[in-house]
Every structure is written in C-alpha cells, then in structure tokens.
C-alpha positions in Angstrom: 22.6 -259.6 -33.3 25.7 -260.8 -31.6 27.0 -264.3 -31.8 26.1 -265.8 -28.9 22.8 -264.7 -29.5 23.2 -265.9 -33.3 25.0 -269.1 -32.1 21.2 -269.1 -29.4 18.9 -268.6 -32.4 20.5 -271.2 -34.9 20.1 -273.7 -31.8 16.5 -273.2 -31.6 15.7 -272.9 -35.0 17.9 -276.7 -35.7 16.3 -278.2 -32.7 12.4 -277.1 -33.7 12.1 -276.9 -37.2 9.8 -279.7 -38.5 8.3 -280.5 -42.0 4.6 -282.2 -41.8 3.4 -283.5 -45.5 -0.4 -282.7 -45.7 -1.2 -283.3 -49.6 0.8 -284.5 -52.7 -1.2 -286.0 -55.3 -1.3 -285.7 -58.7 -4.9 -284.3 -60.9 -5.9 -285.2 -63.9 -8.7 -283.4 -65.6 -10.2 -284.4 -69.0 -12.9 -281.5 -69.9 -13.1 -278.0 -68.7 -13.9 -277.7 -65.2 -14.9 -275.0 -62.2 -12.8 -275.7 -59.1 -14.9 -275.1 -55.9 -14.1 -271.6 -53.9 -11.7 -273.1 -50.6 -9.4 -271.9 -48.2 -6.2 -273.7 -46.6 -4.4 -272.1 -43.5 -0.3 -272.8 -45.4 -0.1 -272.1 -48.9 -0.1 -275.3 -52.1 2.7 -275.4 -54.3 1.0 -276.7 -57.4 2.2 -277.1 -60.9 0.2 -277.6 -64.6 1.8 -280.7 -65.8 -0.6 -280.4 -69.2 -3.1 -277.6 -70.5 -3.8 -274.3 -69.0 -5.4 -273.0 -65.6 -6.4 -269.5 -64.2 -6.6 -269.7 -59.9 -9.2 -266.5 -59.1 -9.1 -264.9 -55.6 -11.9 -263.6 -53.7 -9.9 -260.6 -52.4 -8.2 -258.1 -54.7 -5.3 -260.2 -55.6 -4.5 -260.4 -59.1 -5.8 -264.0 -60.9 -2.8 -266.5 -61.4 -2.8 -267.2 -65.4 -0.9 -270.7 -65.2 0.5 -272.3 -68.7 2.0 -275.8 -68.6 5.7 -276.2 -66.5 4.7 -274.2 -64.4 5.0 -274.1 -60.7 3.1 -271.5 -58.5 2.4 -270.8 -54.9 -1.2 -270.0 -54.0 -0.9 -268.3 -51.0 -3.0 -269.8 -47.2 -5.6 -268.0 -45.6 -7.2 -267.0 -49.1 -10.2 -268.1 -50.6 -9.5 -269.4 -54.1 -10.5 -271.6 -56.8 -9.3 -272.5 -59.9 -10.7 -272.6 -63.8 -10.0 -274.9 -66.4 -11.6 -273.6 -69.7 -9.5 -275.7 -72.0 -11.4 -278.0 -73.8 -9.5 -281.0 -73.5 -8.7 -279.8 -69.6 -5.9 -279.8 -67.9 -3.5 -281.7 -65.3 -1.6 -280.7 -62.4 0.6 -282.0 -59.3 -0.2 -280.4 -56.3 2.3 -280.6 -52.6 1.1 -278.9 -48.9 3.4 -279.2 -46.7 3.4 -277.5 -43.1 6.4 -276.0 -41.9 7.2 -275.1 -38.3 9.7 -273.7 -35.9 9.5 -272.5 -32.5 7.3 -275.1 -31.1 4.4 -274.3 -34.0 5.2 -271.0 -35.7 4.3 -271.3 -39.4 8.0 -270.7 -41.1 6.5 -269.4 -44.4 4.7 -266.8 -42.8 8.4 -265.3 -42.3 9.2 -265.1 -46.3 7.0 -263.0 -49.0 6.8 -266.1 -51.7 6.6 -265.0 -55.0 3.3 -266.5 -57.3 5.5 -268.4 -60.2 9.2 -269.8 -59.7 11.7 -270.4 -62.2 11.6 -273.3 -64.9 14.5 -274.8 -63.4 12.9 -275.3 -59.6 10.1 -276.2 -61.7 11.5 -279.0 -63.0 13.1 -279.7 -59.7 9.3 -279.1 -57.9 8.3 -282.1 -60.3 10.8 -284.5 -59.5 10.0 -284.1 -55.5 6.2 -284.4 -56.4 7.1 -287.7 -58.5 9.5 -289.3 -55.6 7.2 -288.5 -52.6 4.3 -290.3 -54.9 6.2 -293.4 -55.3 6.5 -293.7 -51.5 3.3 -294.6 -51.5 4.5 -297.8 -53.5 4.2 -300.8 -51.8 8.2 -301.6 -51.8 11.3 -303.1 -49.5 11.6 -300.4 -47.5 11.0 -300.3 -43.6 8.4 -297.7 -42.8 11.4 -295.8 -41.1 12.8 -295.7 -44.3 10.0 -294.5 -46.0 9.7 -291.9 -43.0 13.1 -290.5 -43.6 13.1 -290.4 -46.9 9.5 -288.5 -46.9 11.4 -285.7 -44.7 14.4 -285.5 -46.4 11.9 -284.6 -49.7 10.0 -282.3 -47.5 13.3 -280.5 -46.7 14.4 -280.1 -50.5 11.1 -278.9 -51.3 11.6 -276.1 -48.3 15.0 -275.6 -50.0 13.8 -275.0 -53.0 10.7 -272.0 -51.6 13.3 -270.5 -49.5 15.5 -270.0 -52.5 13.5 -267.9 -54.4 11.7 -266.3 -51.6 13.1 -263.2 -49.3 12.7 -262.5 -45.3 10.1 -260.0 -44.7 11.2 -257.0 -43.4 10.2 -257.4 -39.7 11.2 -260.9 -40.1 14.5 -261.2 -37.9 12.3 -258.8 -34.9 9.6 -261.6 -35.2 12.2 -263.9 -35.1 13.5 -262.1 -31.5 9.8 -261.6 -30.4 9.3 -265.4 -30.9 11.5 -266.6 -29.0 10.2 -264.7 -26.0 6.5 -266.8 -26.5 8.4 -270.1 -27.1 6.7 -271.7 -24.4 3.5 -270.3 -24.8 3.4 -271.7 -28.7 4.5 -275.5 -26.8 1.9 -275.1 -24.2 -1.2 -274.4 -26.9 0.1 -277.1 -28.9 -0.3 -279.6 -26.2 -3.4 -278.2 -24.5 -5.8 -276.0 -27.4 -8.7 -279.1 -26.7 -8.7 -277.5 -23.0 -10.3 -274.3 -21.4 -7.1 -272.3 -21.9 -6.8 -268.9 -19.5 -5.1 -266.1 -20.8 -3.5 -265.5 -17.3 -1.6 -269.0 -17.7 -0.1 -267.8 -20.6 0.9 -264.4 -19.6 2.3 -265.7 -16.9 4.3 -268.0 -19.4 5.9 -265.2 -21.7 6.6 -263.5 -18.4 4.0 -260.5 -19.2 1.4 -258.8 -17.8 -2.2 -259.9 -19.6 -1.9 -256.7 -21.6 1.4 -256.6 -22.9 1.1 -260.4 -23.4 -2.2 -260.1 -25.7 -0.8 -256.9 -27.7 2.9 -258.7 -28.2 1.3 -261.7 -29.1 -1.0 -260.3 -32.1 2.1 -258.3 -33.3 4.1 -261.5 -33.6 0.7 -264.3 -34.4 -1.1 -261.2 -36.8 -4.1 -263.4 -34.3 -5.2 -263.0 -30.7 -4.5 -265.9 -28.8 -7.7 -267.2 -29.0 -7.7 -266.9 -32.7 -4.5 -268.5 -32.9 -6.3 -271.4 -30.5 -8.9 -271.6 -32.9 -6.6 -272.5 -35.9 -4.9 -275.0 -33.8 -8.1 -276.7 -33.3 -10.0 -276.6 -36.3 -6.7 -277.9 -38.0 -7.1 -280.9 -35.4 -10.8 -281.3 -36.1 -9.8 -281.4 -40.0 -7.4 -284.3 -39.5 -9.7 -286.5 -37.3 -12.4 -285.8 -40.2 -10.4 -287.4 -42.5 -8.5 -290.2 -40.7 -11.0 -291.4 -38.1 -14.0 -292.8 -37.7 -15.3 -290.5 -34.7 -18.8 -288.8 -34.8 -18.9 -284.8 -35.5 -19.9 -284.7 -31.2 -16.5 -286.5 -30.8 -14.5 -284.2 -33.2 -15.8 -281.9 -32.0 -15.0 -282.8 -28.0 -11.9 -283.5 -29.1 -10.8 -280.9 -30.9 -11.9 -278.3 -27.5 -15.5 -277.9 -28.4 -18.4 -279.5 -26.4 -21.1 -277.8 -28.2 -21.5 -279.9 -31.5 -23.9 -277.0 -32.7 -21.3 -274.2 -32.1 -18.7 -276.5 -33.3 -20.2 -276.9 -36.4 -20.8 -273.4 -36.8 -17.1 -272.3 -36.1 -16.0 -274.6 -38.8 -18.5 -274.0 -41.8 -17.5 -270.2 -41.5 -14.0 -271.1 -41.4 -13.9 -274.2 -43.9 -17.3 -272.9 -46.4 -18.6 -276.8 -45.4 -20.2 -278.2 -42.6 -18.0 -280.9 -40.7 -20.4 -283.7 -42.2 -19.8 -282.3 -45.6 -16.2 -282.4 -45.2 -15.9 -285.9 -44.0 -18.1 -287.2 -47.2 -16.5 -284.7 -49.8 -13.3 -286.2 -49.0 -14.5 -289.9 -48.9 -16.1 -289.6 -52.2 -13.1 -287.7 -53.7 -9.9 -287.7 -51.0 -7.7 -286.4 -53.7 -10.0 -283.9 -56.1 -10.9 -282.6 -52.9 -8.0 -281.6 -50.7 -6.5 -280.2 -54.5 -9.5 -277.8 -53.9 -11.1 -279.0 -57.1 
C-alpha cells in the first residue's frame, strides 16, 4: 500500500473508530454454580478474581480451564456457559466493550485473540475493570468528565487486546474491501428499522446487486440482510433493557412490525423470548448480562 493510500486509511480509521462500553461488573459467587448456555455478538474479557471456573462451548472448541489471575477472552457469536464446581465458588470481573470502525465494522473481528493473556495485562485488565466501576461513584465529576474518562479506559483496554492479539491474514484486503462499503455500513446504521432494498445499497458501493451481495459476505462473513438482522436485534436488546416500551414497540422499532415474528427472530437468536429477557435482566441486571 502506498502512502497516500496509507496516509487515506489511517484517516479513516482516526476519524471512525469508536469504543461503546456494554458490561463491566464485577460477580461474586459463594457455592458451586451452573452458568446458563448464552450467546453475545463481541466477545467478554473476563477474569477469576477468586476460585476456579471451566467456560464449556457448544461447538468443538476446546473448554477454557480458568484458575484465579486470570484473564481470558470468550470469543462472540458462540454459545457458552460457564461452571463453578468449587465448593466455596468462585468470583470474577467481567468487561464487553464494542469496538467499531468504518462506520460500524466490528474491529475485533480483524485480530485472532488468543483464550488467556499474560499475568501482567492481567493485572493491568483488573485495574481498568476497578477504575471504570468506580465511575459509577456518585463523585465531583461533570458527566463529561466521567464520559471521557469512561473512553479513555475503553481505549487502554483496546490497547491492551490488540497487544497480544495478531491481524488475520486477509485482514489488511478486508481492510481495502471495507473501505469500498463505507457508506453502505453508515446507511444501515441509520436506517436497519426501515424496509431496506438491496438495490439502494448496490447502488451505494457502486456495484451491480450481484457483485455487491457476493463482496459484501466476503468482507461481513453475513449477507446484508443478516448483517441487518444483527443491527437490529442489538437495538431491540438495548431498548429491552433501558426502556419501558412494550415487546410490539421494540419490536416496531427495532424494523419489525410483526410482534409474533419478532419474537421468534430473537428467541432463536438470544435462547429467550423478548419478555424473558426484559425480566431476567430486571431480576438480576448484572448475573445476567455476565451470562450466569
């Protein structure tokens, strides 16, 4: 790659790279205990702070045997849970946090993460988990303050995956593919609770419906439909837990009309019916989102 086209890239990545906070909390479990099988779309970066876990996988992936200090990544996309057999439990600290360039694109999905990092960015992973938890302290601080502040952890945390992680090999021709659907990424962001047509965003890739659906699962690994899908459901997931709208309303506006069909896209997605979402995580907003 040249360096105007280096110089291009770096532009793009400074000016849309963003760091969302979904989950930090901190779990503390007293007996033995069966986590519930789940499934989050960005993978949880979660240490044992006391005791001994195992995380099992539904697919072939090997378990994760996890001892106290240490930090591991459980990857998205994969149904999990995890196993406390100690008798006197165990405890953990647990941070999701979405990371996005190019209008949307998952960054992580760029990097092969590996399952345990070293006791050093452990230690380092425990410190971020303990200052992000103390900006939920009532304090001095002007919620632009705590805003920033939230980021700048966010960032350190990225720093500190990234270190330890490597590019994929087809990274850097994603990377060049990417930058080509751009504006199709911006567009879904801002319009997945709509009828979106294919030709629109064909049209905005500058492809013929074709070539635009085959480039776009090369780059997304989703058809653009499934990738509108994800985009929704994730919005249907946040008004669950932050508002008081009906499932008919989440639904509606999350780009579903159909509460029946609604509800059936996200209980094979999520494992729970929208209702049992919304009152899992009001009995339990913490043990719940921690997948336990």
């Amino acid at each position: 790659m040249d360096k105007i086209s280096t110089d291009r890239l770096q532009k793009i990545i400074d000016d849309t790279l963003t760091a969302e906070l979904q989950t930090c909390t901190a779990l503390e479990f007293g007996e033995p205990r069966y986590g519930r099988w789940v499934v989050y779309n960005i993978p949880s970066f979660t240490m044992v702070t006391r005791g001994r876990a195992v995380t099992e996988f539904r697919n072939n992936k090997t378990p994760l045997k996890r001892f106290e200090g240490s930090l591991c990544c459980i990857p998205g996309g994969m149904w999990r849970r995890t196993i406390i057999s100690e008798p006197k439990g165990a405890d953990f600290c647990l941070c999701r946090c979405l990371y996005t360039v190019f209008n949307g694109f998952n960054l992580l999905s760029l990097y092969d993460i590996p399952d345990f990092f070293s006791h050093s960015n452990s230690l380092r992973f425990a410190k971020i988990h303990r200052d992000l938890l103390r900006l939920n302290d009532p304090g001095t601080a002007s919620p632009f303050e705590t805003a920033a502040r939230r980021k700048e952890l966010c960032f350190s945390l990225l720093n500190l995956i990234l270190a330890e992680s490597r590019l994929k090999p087809e990274a850097f021709n994603r990377i060049r593919q990417l930058q080509r659907f751009g504006a199709v990424v911006k567009y879904l962001n801002k319009h997945f609770c709509e009828t979106v047509s294919i030709d629109t965003l064909a049209e905005l890739a500058f492809l013929s419906k074709s070539q635009f659906h085959r480039q776009f699962k090369t780059v997304f690994g989703s058809t653009p439909f499934e990738y509108l899908k994800k985009l929704r459901l994730q919005n249907a997931l946040k008004l669950l837990q932050h508002s008081d709208l009906s499932i008919l309303e989440v639904g509606e506006q999350s780009g579903w009309n159909d509460q029946f069909h609604f509800s059936r896209i996200f209980k094979s997605a999520i494992g729970l019916s929208p209702g049992n979402y919304r009152k899992n995580i009001r009995s339990d907003l913490k043990t719940f989102l921690a997948g336990f």
